[in-house]
Backbone as a printed PyTorch tensor [residue, N CA C, xyz], in Angstrom:
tensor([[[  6.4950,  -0.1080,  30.6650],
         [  5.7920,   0.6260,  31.6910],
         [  6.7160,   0.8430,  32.8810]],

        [[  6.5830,   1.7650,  33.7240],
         [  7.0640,   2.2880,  35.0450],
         [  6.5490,   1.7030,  35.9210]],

        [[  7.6060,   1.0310,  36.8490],
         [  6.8670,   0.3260,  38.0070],
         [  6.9250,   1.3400,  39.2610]],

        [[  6.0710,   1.4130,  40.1840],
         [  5.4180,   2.5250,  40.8410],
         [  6.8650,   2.0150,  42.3920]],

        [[  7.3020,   1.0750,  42.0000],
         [  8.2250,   0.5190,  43.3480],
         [  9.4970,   0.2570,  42.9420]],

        [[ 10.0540,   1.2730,  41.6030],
         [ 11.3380,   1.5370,  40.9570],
         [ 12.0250,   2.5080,  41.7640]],

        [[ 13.4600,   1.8360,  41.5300],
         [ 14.0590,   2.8600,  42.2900],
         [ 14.0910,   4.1360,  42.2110]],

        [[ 14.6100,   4.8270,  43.7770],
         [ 14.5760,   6.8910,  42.9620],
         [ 15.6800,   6.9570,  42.4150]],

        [[ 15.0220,   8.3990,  41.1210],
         [ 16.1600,   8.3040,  40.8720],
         [ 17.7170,   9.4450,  41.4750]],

        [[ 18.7760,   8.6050,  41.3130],
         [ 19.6750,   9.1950,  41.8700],
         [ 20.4250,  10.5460,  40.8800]],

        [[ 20.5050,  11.7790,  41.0890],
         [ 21.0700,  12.6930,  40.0100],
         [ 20.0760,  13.7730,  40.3140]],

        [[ 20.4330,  14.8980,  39.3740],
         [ 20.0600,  16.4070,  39.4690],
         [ 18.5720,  16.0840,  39.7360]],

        [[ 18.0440,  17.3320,  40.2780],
         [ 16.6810,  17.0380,  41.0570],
         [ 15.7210,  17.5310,  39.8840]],

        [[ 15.0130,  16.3160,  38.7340],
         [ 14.8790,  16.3950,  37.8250],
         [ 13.2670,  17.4890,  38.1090]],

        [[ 12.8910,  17.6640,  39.2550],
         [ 11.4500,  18.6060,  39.4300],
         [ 11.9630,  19.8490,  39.2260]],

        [[ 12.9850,  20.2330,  39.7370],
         [ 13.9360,  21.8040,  40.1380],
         [ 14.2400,  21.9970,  38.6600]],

        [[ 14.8290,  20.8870,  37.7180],
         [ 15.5340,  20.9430,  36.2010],
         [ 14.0110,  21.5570,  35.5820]],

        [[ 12.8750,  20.9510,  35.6870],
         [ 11.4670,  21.3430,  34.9230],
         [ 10.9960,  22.1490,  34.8510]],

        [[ 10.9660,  22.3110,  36.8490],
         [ 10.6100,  24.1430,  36.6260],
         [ 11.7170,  25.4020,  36.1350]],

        [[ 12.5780,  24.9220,  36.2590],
         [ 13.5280,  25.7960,  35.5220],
         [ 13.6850,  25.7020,  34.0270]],

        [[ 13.1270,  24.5330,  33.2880],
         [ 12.8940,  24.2090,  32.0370],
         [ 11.5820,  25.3340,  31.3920]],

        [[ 10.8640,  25.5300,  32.3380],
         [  9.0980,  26.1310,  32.2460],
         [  9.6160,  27.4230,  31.7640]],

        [[ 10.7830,  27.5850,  32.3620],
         [ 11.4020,  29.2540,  32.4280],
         [ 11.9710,  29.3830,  31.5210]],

        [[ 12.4580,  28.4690,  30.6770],
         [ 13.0410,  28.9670,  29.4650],
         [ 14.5270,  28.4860,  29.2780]],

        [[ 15.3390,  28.3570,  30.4840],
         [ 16.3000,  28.3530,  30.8110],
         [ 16.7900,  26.6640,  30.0360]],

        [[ 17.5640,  27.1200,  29.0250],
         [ 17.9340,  26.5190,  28.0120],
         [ 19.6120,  25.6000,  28.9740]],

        [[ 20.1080,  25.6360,  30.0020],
         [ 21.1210,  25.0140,  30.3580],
         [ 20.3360,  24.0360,  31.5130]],

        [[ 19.1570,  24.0810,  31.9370],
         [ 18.1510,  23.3680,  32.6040],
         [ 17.7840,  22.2740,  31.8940]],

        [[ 17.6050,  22.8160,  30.7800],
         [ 17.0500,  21.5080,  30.0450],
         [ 18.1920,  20.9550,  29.3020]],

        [[ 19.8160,  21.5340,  29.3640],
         [ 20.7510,  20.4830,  28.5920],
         [ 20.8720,  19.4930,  30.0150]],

        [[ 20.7060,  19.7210,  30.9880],
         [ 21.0090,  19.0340,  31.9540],
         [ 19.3870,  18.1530,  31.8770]],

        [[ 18.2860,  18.4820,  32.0890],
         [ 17.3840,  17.4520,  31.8460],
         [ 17.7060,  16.2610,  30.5730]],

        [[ 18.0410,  17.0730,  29.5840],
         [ 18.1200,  16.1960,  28.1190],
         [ 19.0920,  14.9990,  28.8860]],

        [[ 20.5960,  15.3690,  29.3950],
         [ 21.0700,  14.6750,  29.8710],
         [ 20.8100,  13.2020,  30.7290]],

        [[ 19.8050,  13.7640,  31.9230],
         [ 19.3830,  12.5790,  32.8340],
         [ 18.1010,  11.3670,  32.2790]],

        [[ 17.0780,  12.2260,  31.4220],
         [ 16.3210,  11.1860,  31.0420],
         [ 16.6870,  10.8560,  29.4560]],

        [[ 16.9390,  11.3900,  28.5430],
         [ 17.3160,  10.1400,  26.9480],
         [ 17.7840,   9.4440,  26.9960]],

        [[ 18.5190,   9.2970,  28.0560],
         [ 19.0320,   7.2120,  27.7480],
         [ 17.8740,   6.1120,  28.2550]],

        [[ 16.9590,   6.6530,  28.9720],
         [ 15.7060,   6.3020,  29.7290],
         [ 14.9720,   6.1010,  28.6350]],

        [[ 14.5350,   7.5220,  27.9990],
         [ 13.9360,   8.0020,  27.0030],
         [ 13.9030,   7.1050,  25.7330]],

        [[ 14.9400,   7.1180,  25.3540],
         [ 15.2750,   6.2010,  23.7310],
         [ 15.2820,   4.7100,  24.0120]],

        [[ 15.8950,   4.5340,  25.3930],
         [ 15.3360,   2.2930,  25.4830],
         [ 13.8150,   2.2090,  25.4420]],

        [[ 13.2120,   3.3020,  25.9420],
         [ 11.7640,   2.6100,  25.9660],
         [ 11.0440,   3.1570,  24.8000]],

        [[ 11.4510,   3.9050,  23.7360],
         [ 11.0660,   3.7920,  22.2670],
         [ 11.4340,   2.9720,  21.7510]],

        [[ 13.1380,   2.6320,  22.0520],
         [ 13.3140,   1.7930,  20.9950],
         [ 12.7510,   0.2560,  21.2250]],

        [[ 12.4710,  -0.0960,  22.8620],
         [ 11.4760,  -1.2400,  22.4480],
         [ 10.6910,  -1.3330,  22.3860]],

        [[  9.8280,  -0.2830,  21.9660],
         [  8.2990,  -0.2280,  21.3760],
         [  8.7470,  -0.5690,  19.6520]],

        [[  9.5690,   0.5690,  19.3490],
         [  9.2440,   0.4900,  17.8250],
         [ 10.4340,  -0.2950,  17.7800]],

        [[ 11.7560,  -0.7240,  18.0800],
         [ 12.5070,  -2.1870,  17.1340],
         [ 13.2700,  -1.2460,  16.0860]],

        [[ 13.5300,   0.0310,  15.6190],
         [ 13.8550,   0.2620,  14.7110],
         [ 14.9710,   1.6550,  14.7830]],

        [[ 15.9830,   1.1150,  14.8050],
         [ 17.1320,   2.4190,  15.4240],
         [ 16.9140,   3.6330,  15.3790]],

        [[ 16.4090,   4.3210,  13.6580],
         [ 16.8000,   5.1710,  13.3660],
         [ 15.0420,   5.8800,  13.7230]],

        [[ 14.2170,   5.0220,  13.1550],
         [ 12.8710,   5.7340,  14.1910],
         [ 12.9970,   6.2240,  15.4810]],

        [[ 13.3810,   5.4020,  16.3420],
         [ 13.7030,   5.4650,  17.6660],
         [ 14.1120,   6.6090,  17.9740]],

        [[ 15.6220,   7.1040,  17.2210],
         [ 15.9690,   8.2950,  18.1120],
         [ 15.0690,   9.2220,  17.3880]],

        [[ 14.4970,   9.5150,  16.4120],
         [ 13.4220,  10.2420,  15.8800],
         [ 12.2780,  10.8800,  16.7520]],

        [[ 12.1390,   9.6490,  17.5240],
         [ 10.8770,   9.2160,  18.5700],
         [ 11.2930,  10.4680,  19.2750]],

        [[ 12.5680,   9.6820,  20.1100],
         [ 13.3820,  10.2870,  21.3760],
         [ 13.4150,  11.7710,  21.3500]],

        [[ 13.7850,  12.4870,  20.0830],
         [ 13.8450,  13.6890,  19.7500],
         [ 12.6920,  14.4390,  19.8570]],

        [[ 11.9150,  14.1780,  19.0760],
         [ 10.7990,  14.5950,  19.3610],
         [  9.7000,  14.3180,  21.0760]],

        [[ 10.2010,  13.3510,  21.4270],
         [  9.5580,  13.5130,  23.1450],
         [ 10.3240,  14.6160,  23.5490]],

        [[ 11.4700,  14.3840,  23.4410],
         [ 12.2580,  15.2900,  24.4650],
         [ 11.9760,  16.9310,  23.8210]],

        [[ 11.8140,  17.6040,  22.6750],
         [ 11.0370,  18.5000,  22.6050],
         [  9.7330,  18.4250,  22.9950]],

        [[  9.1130,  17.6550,  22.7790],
         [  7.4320,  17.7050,  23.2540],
         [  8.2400,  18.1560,  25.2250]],

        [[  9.1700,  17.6560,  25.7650],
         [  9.0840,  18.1020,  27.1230],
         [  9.5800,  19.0870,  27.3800]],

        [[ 10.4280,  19.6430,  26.3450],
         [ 10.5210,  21.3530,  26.1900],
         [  9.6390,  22.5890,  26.2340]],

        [[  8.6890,  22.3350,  25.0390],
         [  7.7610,  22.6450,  25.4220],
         [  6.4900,  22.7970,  26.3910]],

        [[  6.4860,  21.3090,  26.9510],
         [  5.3100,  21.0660,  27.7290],
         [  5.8050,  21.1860,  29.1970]],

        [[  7.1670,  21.7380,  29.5010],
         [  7.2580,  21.8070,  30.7850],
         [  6.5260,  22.3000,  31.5290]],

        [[  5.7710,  23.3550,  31.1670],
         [  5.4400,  24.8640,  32.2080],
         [  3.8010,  23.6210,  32.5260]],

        [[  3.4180,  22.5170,  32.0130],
         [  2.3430,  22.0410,  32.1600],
         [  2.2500,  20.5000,  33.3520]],

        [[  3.6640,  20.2660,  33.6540],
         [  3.7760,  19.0090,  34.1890],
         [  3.2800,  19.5740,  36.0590]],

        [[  2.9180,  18.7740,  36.2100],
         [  2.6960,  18.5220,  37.7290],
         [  2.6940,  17.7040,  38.4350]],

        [[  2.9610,  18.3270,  39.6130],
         [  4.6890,  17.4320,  40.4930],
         [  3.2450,  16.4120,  41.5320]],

        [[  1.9790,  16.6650,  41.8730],
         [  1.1030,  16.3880,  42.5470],
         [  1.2920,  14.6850,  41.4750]],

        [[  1.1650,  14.7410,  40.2280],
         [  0.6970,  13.7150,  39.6810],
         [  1.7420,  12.7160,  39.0810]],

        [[  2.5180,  12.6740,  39.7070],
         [  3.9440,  12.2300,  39.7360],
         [  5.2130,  12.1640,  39.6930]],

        [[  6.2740,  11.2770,  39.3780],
         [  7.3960,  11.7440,  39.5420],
         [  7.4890,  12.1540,  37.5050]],

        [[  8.6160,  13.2250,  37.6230],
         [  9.5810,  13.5930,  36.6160],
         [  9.8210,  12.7650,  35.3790]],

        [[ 10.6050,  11.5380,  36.0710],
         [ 10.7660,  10.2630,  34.7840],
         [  9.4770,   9.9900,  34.2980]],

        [[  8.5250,   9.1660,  35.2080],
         [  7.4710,   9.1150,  34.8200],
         [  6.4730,   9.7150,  33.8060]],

        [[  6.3340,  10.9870,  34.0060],
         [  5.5560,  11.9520,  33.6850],
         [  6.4290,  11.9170,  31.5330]],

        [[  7.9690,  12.0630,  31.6510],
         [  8.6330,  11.6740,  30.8070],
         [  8.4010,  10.4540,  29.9130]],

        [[  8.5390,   9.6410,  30.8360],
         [  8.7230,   8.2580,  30.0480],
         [  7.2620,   7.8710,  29.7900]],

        [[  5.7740,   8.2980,  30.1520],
         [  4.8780,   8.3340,  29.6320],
         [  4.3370,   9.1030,  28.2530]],

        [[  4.9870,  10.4620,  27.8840],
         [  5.1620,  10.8450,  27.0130],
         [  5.9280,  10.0660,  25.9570]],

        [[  6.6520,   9.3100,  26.0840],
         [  7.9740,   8.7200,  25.1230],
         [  6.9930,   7.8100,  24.4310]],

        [[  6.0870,   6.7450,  26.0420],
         [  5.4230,   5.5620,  25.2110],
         [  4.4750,   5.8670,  23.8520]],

        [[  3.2220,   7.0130,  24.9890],
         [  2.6760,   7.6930,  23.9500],
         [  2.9390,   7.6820,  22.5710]],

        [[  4.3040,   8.5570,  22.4450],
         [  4.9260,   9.0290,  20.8990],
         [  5.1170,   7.5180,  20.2220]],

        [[  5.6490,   6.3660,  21.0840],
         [  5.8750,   5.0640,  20.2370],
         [  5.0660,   4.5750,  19.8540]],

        [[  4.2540,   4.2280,  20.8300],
         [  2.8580,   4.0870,  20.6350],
         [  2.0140,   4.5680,  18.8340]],

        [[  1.9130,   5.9700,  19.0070],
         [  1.3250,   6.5010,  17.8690],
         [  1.8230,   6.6150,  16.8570]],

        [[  3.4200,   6.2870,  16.7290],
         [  4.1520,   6.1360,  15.6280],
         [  3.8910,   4.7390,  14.5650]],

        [[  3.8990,   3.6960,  16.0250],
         [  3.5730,   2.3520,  14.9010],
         [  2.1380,   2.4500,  15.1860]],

        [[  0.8660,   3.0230,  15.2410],
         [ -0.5330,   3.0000,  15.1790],
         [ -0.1550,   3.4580,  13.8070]],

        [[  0.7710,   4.9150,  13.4540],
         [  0.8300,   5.8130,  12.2870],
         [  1.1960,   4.7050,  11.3290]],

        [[  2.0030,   4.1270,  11.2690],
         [  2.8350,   2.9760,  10.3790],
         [  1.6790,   2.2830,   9.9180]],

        [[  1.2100,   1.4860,  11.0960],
         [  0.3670,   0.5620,  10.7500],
         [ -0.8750,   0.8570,   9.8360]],

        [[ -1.6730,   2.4310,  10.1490],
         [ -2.6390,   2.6730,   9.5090],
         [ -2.2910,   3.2240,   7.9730]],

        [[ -0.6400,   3.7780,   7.7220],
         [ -0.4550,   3.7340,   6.6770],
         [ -0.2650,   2.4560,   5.6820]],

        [[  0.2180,   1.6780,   6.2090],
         [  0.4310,   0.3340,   5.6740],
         [ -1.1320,  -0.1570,   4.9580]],

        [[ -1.9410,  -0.2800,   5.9590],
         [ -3.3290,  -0.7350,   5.2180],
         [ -3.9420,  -0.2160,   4.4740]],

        [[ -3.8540,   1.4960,   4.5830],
         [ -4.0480,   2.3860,   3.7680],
         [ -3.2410,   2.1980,   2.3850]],

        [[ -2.7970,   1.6660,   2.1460],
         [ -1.5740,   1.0650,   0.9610],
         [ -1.8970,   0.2580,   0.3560]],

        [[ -2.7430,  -0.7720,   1.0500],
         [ -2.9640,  -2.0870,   1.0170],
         [ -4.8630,  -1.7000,   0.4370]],

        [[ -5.3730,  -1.1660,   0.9890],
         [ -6.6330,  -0.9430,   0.2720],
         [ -6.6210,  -0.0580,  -0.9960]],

        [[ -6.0930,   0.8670,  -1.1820],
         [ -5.4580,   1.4690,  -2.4370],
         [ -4.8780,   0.2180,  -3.3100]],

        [[ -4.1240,  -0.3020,  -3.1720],
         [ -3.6880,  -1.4520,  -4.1250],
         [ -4.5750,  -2.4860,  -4.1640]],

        [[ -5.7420,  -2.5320,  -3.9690],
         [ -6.2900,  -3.6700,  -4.2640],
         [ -7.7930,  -2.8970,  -4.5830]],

        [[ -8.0670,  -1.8450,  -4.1780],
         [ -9.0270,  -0.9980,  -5.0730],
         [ -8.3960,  -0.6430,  -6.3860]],

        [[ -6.8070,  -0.4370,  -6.2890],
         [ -6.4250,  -0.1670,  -7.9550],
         [ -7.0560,  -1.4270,  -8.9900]],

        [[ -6.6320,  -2.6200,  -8.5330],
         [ -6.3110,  -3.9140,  -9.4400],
         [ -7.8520,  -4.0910,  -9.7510]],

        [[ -7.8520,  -4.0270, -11.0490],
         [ -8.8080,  -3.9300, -12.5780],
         [ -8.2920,  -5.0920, -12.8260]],

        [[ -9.2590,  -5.8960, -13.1480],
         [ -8.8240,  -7.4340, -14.3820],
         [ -8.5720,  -6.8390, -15.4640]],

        [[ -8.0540,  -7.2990, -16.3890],
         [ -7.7250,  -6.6690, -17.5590],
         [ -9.2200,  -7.5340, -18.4790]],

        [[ -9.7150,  -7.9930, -18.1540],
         [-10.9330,  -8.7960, -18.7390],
         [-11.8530,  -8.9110, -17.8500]],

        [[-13.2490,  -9.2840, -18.5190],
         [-14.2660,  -9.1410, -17.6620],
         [-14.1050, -10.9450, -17.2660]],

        [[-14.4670, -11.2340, -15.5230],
         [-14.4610, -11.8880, -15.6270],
         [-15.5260, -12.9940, -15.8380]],

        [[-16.4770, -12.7700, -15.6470],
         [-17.7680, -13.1620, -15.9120],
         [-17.8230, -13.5910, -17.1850]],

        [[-17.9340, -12.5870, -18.2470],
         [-18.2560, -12.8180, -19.2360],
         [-16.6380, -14.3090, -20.1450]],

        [[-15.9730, -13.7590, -19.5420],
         [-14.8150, -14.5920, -19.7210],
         [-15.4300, -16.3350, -19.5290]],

        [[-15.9000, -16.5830, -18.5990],
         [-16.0530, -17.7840, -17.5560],
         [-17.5920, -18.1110, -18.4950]],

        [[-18.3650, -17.3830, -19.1360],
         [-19.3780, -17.4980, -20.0420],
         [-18.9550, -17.7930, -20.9670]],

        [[-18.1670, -17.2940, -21.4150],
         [-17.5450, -17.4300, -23.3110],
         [-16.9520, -19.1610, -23.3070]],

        [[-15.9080, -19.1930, -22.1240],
         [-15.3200, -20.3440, -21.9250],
         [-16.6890, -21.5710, -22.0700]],

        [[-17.3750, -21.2430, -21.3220],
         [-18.6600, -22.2680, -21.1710],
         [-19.2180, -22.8110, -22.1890]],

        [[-19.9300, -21.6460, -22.7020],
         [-20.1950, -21.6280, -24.3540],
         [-19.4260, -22.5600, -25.3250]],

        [[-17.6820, -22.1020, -25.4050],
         [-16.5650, -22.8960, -26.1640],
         [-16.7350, -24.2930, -25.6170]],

        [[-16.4280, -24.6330, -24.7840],
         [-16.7010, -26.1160, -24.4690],
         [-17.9240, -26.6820, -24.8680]],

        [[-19.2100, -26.3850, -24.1020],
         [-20.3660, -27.4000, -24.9390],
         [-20.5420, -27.4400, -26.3580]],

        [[-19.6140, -26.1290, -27.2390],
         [-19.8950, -26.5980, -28.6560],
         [-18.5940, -27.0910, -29.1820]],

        [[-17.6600, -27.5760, -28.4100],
         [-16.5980, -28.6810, -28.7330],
         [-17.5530, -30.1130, -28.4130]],

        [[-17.7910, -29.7650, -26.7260],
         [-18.7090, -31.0590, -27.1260],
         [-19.6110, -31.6140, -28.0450]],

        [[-20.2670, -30.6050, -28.1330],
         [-21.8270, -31.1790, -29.6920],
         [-21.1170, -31.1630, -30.8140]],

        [[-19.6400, -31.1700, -31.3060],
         [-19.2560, -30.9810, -32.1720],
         [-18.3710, -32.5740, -32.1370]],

        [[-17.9670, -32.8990, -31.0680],
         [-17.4060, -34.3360, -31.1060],
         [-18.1210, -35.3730, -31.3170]],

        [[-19.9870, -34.6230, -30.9020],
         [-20.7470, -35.6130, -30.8920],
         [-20.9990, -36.3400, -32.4880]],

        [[-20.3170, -35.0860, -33.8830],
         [-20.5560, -35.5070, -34.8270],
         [-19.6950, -36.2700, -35.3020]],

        [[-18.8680, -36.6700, -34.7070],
         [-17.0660, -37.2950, -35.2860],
         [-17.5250, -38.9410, -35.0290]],

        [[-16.8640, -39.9870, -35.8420],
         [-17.1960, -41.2990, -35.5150],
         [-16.6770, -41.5420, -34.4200]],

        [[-17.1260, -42.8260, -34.1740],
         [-16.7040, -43.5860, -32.7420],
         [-15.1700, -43.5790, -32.5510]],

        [[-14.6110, -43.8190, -33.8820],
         [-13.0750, -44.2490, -33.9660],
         [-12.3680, -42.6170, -33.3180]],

        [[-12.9500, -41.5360, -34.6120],
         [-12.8920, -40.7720, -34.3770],
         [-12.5600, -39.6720, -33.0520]],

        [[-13.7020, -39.5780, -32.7880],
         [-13.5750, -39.4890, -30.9630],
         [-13.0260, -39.9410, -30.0250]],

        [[-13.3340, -41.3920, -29.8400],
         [-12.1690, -42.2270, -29.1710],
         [-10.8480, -41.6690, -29.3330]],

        [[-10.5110, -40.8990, -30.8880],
         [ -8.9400, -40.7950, -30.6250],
         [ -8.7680, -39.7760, -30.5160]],

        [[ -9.6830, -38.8000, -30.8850],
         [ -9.5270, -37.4150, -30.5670],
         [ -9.1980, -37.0650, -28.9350]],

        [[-10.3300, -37.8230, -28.2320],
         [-10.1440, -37.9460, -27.1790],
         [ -9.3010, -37.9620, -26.2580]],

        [[ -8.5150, -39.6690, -26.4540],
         [ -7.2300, -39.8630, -26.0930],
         [ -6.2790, -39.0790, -26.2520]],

        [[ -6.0210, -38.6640, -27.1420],
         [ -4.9410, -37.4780, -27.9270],
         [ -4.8670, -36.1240, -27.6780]],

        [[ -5.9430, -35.3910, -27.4070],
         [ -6.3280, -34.0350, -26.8990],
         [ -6.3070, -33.8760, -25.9070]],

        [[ -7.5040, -34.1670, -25.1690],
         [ -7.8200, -34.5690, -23.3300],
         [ -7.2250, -35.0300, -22.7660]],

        [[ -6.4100, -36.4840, -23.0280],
         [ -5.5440, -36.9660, -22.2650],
         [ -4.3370, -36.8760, -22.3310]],

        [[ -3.6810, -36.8560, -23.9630],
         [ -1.9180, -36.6090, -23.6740],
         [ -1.6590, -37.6190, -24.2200]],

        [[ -2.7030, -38.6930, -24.5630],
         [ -1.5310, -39.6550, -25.2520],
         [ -1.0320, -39.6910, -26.4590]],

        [[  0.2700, -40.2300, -27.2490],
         [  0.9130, -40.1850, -28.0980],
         [ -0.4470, -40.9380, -29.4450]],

        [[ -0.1150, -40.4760, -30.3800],
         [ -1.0330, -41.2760, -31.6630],
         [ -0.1800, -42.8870, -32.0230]],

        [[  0.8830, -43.4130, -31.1710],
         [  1.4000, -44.8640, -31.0580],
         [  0.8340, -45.4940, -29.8890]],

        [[  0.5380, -44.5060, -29.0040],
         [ -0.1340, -45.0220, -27.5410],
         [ -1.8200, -45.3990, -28.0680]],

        [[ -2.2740, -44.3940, -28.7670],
         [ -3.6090, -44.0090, -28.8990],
         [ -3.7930, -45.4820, -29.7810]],

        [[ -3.2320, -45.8450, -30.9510],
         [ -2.8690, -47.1430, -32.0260],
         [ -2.7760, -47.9750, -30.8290]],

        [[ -2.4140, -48.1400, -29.9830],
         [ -2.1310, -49.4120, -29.3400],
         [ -3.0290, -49.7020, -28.2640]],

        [[ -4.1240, -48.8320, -27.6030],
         [ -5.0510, -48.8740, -26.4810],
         [ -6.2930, -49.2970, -27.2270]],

        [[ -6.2200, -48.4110, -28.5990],
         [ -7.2340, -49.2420, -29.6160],
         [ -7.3670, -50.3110, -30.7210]],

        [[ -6.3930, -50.6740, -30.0920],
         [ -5.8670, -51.9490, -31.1500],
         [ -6.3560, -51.9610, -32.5320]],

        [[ -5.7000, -50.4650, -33.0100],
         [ -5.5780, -50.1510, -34.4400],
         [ -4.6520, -49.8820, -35.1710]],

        [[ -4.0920, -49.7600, -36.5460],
         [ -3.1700, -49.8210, -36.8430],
         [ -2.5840, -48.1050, -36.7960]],

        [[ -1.1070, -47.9600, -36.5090],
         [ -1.2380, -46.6160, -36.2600],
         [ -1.6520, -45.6890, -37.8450]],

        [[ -1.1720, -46.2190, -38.5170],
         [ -1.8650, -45.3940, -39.8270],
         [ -3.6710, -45.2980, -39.9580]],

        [[ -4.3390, -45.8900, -38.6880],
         [ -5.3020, -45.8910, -39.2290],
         [ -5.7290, -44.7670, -37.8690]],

        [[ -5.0180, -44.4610, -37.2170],
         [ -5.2020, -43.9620, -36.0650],
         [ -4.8680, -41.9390, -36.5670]],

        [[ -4.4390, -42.3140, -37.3290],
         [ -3.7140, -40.7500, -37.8450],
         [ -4.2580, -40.6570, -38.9390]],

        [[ -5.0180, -41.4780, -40.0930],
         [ -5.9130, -40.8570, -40.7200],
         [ -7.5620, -40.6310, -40.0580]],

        [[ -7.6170, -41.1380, -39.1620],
         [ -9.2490, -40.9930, -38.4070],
         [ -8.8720, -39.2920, -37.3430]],

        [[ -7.5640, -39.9100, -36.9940],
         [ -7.2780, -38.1620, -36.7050],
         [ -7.0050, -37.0200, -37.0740]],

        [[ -6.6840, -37.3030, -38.8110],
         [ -6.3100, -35.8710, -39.2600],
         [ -8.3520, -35.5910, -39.9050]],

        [[ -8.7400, -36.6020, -39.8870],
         [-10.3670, -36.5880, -40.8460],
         [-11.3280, -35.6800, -39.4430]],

        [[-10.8890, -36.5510, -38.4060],
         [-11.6210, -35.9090, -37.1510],
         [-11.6200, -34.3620, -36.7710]],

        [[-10.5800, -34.0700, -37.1300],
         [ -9.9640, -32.6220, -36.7240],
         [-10.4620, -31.9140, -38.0090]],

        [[-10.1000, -32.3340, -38.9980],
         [-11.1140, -31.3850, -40.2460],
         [-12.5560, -31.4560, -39.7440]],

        [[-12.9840, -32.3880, -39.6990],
         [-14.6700, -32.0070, -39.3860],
         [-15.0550, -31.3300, -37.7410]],

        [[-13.6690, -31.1770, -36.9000],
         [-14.2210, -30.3450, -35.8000],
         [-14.0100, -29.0140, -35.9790]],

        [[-13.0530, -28.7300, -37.0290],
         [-12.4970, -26.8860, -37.6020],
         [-13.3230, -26.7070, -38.4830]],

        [[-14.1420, -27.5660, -39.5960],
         [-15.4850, -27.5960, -39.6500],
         [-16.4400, -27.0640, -38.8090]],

        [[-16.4090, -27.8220, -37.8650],
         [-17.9420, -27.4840, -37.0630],
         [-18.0160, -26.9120, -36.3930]],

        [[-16.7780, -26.2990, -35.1420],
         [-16.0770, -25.1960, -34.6920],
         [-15.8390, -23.7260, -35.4550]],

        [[-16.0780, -23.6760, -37.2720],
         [-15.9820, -22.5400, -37.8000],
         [-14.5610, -21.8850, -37.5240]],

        [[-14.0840, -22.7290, -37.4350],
         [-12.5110, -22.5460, -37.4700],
         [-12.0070, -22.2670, -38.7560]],

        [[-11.1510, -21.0320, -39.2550],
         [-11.0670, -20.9660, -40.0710],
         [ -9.2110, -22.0080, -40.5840]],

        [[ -9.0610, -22.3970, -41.8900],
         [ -7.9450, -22.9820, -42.3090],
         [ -6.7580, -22.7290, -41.9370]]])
């Protein structure tokens, strides 16, 4: 922002450059271009942070004050001012522009993304599969289960599983290969 108790500025009498800008007079305004774009482009570029936007910005204010000369008035302030309020403006609406494209991006990509599966019915099916593993363990013996158990659910080895049940491991691996036939059995699992 412009502080209202900044110095004047010193150089061509940038009101005399405007109205002679209004007129058309194309060596008026190389001499305006002159006194305010270095003004012009610091206070885009620390709005937007981004070099090559920046002088983009700059370019385009400083035409917007080409054009808009014949409209400035000297009652409602000074020259720079009137300038460097235009500049913020343009920075201003550039990263509003950015920003509203960005989200605009961001709701498009997440209105795109389709599960590739339903998930509901997914989280049903799953449900389903489990309670008839369960009612299906419920038919396996004690030994059975116990080792299915251990062995499936938990991770342990069929020497770990032999040794927590203080069984012999051969007896631990025929109750587990018998267990598993009667759950691909009862599961309808095919061979």
């Amino acid at each position: 922002m412009v502080h209202l108790d900044a110095p004047q500025w010193r150089g061509p009498d940038l009101q005399e450059l405007v109205s002679k800008v209004a007129l058309g007079e194309q060596d008026a305004f190389g001499q305006l271009y002159d006194a305010v774009a270095g003004r012009v482009l610091g206070l885009v570029r620390r709005v937007l942070r981004d070099p090559a936007q920046s002088e983009e910005v700059a370019q385009e204010v400083l035409l917007e004050v080409w054009r808009t000369a014949s409209r400035y008035q000297p009652e409602r302030g000074e020259v720079m001012s009137w300038v460097l309020t235009i500049a913020h403006r343009r920075a201003v609406d550039r990263v509003r522009s950015a920003q509203a494209a960005s989200d605009r991006e961001q709701r498009v990509a997440s209105q795109a993304y389709a599960p590739a599966f339903d998930e509901v019915a997914e989280q049903v099916e799953g449900r389903l599969e489990r309670e008839q593993v369960r009612r299906c363990l419920k038919t396996l013996t004690e030994l059975q289960n116990e080792s299915v158990t251990l062995a499936y659910y938990r991770g342990f080895s069929y020497r770990e599983v032999a040794d927590m049940l203080n069984v012999p491991l051969g007896t631990i691996k025929t109750r587990m290969r018998d267990g598993l036939i009667r759950l691909r059995d009862c599961l309808g699992v095919g061979s």
